[in-house]
C-alpha positions in Angstrom: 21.5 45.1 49.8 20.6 41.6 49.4 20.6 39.3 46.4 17.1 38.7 46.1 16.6 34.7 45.5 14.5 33.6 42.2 11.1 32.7 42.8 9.3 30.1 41.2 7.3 32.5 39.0 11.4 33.5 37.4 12.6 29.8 37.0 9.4 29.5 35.3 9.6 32.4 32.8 13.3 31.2 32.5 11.7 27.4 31.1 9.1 28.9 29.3 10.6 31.3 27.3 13.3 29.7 25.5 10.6 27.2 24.9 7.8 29.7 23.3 10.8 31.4 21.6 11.6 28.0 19.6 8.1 27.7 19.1 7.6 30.7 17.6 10.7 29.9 15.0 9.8 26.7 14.3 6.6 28.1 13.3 7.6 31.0 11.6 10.2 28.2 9.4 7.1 25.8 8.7 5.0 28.4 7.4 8.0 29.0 5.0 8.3 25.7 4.0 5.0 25.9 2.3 4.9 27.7 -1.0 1.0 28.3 -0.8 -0.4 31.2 0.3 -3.6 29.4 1.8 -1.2 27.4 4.5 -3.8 26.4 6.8 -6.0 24.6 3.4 -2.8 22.8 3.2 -2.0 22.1 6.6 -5.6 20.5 7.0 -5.2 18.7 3.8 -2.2 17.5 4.9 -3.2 15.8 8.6 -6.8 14.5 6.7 -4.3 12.7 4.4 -2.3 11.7 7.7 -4.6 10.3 9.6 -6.9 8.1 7.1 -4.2 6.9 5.0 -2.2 6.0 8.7 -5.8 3.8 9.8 -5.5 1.9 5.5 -1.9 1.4 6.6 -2.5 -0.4 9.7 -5.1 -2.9 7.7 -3.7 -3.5 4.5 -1.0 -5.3 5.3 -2.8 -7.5 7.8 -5.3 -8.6 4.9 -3.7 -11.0 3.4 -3.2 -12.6 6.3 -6.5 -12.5 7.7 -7.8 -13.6 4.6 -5.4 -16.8 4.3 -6.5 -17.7 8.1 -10.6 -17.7 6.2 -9.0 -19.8 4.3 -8.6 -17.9 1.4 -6.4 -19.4 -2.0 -4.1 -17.2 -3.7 -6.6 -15.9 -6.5 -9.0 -15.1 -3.8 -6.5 -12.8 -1.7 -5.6 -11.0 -5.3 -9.3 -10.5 -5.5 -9.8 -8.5 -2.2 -7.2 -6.2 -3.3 -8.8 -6.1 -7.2 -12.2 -5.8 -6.1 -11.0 -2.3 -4.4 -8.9 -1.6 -7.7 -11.8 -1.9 -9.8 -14.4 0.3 -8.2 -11.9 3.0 -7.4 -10.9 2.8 -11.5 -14.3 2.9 -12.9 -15.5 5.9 -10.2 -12.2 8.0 -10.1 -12.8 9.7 -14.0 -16.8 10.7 -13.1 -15.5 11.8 -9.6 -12.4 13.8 -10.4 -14.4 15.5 -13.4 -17.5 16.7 -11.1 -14.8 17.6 -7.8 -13.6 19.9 -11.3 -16.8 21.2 -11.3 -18.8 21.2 -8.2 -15.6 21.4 -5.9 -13.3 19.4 -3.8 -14.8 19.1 -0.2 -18.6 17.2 -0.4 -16.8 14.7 -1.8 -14.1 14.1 0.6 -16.6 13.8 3.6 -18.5 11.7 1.9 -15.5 9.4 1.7 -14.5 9.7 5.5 -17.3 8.5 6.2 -17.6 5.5 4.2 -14.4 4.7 5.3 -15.8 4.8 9.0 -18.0 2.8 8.4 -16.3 0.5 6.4 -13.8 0.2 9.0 -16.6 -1.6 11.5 -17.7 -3.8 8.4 -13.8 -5.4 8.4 -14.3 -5.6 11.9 -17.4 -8.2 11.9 -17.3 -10.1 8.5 -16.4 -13.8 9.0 -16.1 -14.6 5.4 -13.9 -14.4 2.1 -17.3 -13.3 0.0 -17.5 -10.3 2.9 -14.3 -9.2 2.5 -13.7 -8.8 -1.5 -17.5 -6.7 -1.0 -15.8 -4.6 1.4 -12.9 -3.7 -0.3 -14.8 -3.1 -3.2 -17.0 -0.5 -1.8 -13.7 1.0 -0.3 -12.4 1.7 -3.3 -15.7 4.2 -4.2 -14.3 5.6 -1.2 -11.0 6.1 -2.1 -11.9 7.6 -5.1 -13.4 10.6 -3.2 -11.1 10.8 -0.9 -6.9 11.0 -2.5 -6.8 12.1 -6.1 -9.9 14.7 -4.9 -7.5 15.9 -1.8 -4.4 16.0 -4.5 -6.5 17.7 -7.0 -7.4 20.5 -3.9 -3.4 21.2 -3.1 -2.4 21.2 -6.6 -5.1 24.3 -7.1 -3.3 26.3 -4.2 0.2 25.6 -5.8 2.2 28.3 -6.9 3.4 27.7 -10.2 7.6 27.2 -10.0 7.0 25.0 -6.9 5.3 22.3 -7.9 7.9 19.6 -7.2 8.3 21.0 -3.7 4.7 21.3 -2.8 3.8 18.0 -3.8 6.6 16.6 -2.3 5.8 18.1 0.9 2.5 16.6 1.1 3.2 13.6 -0.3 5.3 13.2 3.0 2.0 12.8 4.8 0.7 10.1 2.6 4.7 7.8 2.7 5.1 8.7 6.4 0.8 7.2 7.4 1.9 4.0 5.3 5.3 4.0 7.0 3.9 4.2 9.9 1.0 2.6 9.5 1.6 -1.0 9.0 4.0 -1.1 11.3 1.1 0.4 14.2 -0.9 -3.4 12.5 1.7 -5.7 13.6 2.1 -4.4 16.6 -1.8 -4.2 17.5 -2.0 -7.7 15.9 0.6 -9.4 18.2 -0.6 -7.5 21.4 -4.2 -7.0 20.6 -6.2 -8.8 18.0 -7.4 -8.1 14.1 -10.3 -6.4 15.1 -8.6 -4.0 17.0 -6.2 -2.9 13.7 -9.8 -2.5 11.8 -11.3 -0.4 15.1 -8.0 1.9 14.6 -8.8 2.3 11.3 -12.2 4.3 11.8 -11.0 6.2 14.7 -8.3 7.7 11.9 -11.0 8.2 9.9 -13.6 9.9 12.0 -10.1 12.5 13.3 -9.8 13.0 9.6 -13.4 14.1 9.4 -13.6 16.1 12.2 -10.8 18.0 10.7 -12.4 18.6 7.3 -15.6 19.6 8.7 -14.0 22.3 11.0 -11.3 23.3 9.4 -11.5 23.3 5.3 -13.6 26.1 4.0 -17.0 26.2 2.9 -17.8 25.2 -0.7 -19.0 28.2 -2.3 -14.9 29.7 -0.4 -12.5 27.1 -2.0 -9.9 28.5 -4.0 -10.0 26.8 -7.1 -7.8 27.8 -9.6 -9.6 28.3 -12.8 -8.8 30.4 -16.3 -12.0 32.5 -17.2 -13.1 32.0 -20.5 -11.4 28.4 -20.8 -13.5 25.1 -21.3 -11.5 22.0 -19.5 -10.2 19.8 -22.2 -12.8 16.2 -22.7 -11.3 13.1 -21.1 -11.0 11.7 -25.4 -8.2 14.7 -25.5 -6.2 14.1 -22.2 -5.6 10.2 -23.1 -3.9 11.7 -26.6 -1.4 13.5 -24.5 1.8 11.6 -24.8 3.1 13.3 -21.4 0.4 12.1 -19.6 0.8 8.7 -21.1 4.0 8.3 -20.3 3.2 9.6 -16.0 0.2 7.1 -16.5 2.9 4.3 -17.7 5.2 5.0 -14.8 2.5 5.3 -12.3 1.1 2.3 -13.3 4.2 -0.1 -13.1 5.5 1.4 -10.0 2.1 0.3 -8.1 2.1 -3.0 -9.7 5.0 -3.6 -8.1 3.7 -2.0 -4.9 0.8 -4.7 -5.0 3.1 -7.4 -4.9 5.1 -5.8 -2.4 1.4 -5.0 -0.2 -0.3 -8.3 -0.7 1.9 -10.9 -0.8 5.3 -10.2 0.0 3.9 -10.1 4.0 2.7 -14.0 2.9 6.0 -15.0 1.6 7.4 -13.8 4.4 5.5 -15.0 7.0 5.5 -18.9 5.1 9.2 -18.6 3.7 10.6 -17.6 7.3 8.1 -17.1 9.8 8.5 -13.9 11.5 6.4 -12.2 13.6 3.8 -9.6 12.4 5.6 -6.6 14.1 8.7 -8.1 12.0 5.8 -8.1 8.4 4.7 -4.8 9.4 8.3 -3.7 9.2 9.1 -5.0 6.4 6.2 -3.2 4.9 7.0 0.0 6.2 10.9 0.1 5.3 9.9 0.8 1.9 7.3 3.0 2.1 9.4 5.1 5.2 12.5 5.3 2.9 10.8 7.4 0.0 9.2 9.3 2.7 11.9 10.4 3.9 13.1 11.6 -0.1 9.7 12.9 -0.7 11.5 16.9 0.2 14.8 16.8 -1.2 13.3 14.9 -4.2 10.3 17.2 -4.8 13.2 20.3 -3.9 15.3 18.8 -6.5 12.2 18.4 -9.3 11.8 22.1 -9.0 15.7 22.7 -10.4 16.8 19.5 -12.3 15.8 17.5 -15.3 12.4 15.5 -14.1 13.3 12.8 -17.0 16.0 12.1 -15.5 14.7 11.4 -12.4 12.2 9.3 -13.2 14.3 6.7 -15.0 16.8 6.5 -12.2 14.2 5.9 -9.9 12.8 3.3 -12.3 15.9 1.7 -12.5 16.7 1.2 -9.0 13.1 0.2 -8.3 14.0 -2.7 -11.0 16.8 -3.8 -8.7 14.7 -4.0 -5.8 11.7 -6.3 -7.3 13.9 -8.4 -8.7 16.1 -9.0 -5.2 13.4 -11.0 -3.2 13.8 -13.3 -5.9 17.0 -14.8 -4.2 16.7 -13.9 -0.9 17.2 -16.0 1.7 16.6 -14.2 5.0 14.5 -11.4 6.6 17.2 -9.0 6.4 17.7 -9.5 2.8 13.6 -9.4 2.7 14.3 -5.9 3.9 17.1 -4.5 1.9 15.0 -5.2 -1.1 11.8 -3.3 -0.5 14.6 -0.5 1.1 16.3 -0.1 -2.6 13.0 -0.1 -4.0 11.9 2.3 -1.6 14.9 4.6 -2.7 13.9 4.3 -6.1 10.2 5.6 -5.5 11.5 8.4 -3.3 13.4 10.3 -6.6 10.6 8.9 -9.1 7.3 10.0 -7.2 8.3 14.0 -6.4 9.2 14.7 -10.3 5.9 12.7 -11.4 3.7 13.8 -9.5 5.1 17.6 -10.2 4.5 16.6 -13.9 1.2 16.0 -13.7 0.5 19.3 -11.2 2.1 20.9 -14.3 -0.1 19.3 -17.0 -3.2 20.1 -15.0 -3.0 23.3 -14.8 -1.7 23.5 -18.5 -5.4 21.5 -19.6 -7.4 23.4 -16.7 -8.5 19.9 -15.4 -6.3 19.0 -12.6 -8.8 16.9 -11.0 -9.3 15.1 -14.0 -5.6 14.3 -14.4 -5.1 13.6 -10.9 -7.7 10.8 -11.4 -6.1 9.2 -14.4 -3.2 8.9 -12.4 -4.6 7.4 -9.7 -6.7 4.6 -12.3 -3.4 3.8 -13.1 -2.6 3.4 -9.6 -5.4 1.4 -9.0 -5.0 -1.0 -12.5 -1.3 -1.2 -11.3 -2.2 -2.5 -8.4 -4.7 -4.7 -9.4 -2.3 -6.3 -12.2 0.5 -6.8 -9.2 -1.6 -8.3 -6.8 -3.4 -11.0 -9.3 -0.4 -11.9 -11.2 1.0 -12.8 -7.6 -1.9 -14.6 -6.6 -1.6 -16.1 -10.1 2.1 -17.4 -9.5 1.2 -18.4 -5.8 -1.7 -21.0 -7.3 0.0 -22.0 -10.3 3.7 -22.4 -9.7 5.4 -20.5 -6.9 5.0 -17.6 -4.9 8.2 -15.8 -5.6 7.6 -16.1 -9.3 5.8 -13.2 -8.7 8.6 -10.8 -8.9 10.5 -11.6 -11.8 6.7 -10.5 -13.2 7.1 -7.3 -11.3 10.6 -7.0 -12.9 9.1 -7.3 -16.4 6.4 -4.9 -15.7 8.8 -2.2 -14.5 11.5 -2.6 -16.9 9.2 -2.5 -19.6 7.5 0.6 -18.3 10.7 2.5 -17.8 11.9 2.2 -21.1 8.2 3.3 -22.5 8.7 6.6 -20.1 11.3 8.2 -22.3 10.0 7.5 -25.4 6.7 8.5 -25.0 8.2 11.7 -23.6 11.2 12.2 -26.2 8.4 14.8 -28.6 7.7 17.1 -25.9 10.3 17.6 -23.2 9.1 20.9 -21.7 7.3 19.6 -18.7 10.5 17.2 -17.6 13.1 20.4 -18.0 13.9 22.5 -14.3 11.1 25.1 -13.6 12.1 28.6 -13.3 11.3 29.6 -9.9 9.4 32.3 -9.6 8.4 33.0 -13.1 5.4 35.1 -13.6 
């Protein structure tokens, strides 16, 4: 009897199935990880996010630079990232009311494809006046596109995992703007700025195709709704002290995310000119580091005091808008925006878990979704022109001792405002009924 020699067919099956078997547990343990019980919704929510927030991080950064080469003064540069601020802030209270009402996905394909198409408008405007009329019609865009896709997964969130569930997909929105404008610098320096815009719509139109195959139809989204229970008026929610004090947060924490996005790649590139792979990572360390916090964080929201949280995030976020101030390298450039990225990573789970919470407590998660993200959007229109501001009027870097105002203020605010009604900021019980 002879050994018999292994044929290709058996050194085959030998490769493949230890392969297929960590497959199969890797996909079993993913499909743990999310609390939902409608995974593939969030799954598809999550890669839509991915993909058109990954193209808006290859741009953005490279704006301000583009701009400045059309010859664009400070104020003018604070006004292409306002003008997207300002129609995204007036839109996003009618459009998260009606995605309440009329559901979540007409209005996220309707802004994919504006963002397509605004992707080939970046692409051939020559001037300043183009640009700022671009970005503003972005912003209607936006509107239908983030708070409307937060809004969707805070519906399929169990209640007890809130913290967990939105830290998970927030992942996909800090990874794309991690990665993002790190993908810009590199396809400026070996490509051109038209080819960052072109990448831009091809993100998009992969972040359609996936909506309109995979997301259900209207009349089969799982919205979670309370029979017999009116959603509380827009005059009622801006009472709400809790929600003041997320909208407070929110809103200093992207001011200072404005002057970090639109002019600290600028001060950068005039104070020590480095390259724009060098810009895009210094843009990305930031945004990468509370990426990578965006789990434990939104794991630890779910057990620990969210109060709590939130302040020490605030405070190191102070720390790192104040530290450009007196930097005098690229390497101290980046250890700033990476201690402010450390402070968004443990403030961003437990706030945005707040405000799943208080949606579902005033049945109008859409609604509050959206005042979050107008304060988003005013925060980031107050960074950007008070650094334009400071870069026409005195000096660029005055404009983060303004940032450093803005967030200290802010932080203190948070507590107070929250000091009458703690309930939302204590550990949820998981599993409660």
């Amino acid at each position: 009897m002879t050994d018999r020699q292994p044929s290709h067919m058996d050194l085959s099956y030998f490769i493949k199935a230890p392969i297929s078997q960590t497959a199969a547990k890797l996909l079993d343990r993913s499909h743990r990880m999310i609390p939902s019980e409608h995974k593939g919704i969030f799954v598809t929510l999550f890669f839509i996010i991915f993909a058109t927030i990954t193209g808006v991080g290859i741009v953005v950064p490279l704006l301000p630079l583009y701009a400045h080469d059309l010859g664009a003064k400070g104020i003018y540069v604070a006004m292409i990232f306002g003008a997207f601020s300002i129609s995204r802030t007036v839109l996003l209270p009618v459009l998260g009311r009606w995605s309440d009402q009329k559901g979540r996905k007409p209005f996220i394909i309707a802004g994919l494809v504006a963002y397509i198409l605004i992707s080939l408008a970046f692409a051939w405007t020559t001037t300043v006046e183009g640009l700022i009329f671009i970005r503003f019609i972005q912003g209607a865009g936006s509107a239908m596109i983030v708070p409307v896709v937060q809004a969707y997964v805070g519906e399929i969130t169990p209640e007890g995992t809130e913290g967990w569930s939105m830290g998970l997909f927030n992942l996909s929105m800090f990874l794309s703007l991690s990665i993002g404008p790190f993908i810009g610098g590199a396809v400026l320096d070996y490509w051109s700025m038209a080819g960052a815009f072109y990448c831009m719509g091809a993100l998009s139109l992969a972040g359609l195709i996936l909506c309109l195959i995979f997301l259900p139809p209207l009349s089969q989204e799982k919205i979670r709704k309370k029979k017999h229970r009116k959603t509380v008026p827009y005059a009622m929610l801006i009472r709400d002290t809790e929600l003041i004090g997320l909208w407070v947060f929110r809103y200093a924490y992207t001011a200072c995310i404005g002057i970090i996005w639109c002019f600290l790649p600028l001060y950068a590139d005039t104070a020590f000119h480095i390259s724009g792979t060098k810009i895009g990572l210094l843009v990305m360390m930031g945004v990468f580091v509370s990426g990578l916090l965006q789990l434990p964080m939104g794991y630890a929201a779910d057990r620990f005091n969210k109060k709590i949280m939130v302040m020490t995030g605030g405070c190191l976020c102070i720390l790192g808008i104040i530290c450009p101030l007196w930097a005098s390298s690229f390497n101290d450039l980046l250890i700033s925006v990476f201690i402010f990225g450390i402070g968004g990573g443990i403030a961003m789970p437990a706030i945005s878990a707040m405000a799943v919470i208080k949606g579902d407590q005033k049945h109008a998660m859409g609604a509050v979704m959206s005042l979050l993200t107008v304060a988003h959007s005013m925060g980031m229109l107050t960074g950007s022109l008070l650094a334009g501001l400071s870069m026409d009027f005195f000096s660029l870097s005055y404009a983060f001792p303004c940032g450093f105002l803005i967030m200290v203020t802010c932080t203190i605010a948070f507590p107070i405002l929250f000091r009458q009604t703690p309930d939302a900021t204590e550990p949820t019980r998981i599993g409660q009924n």
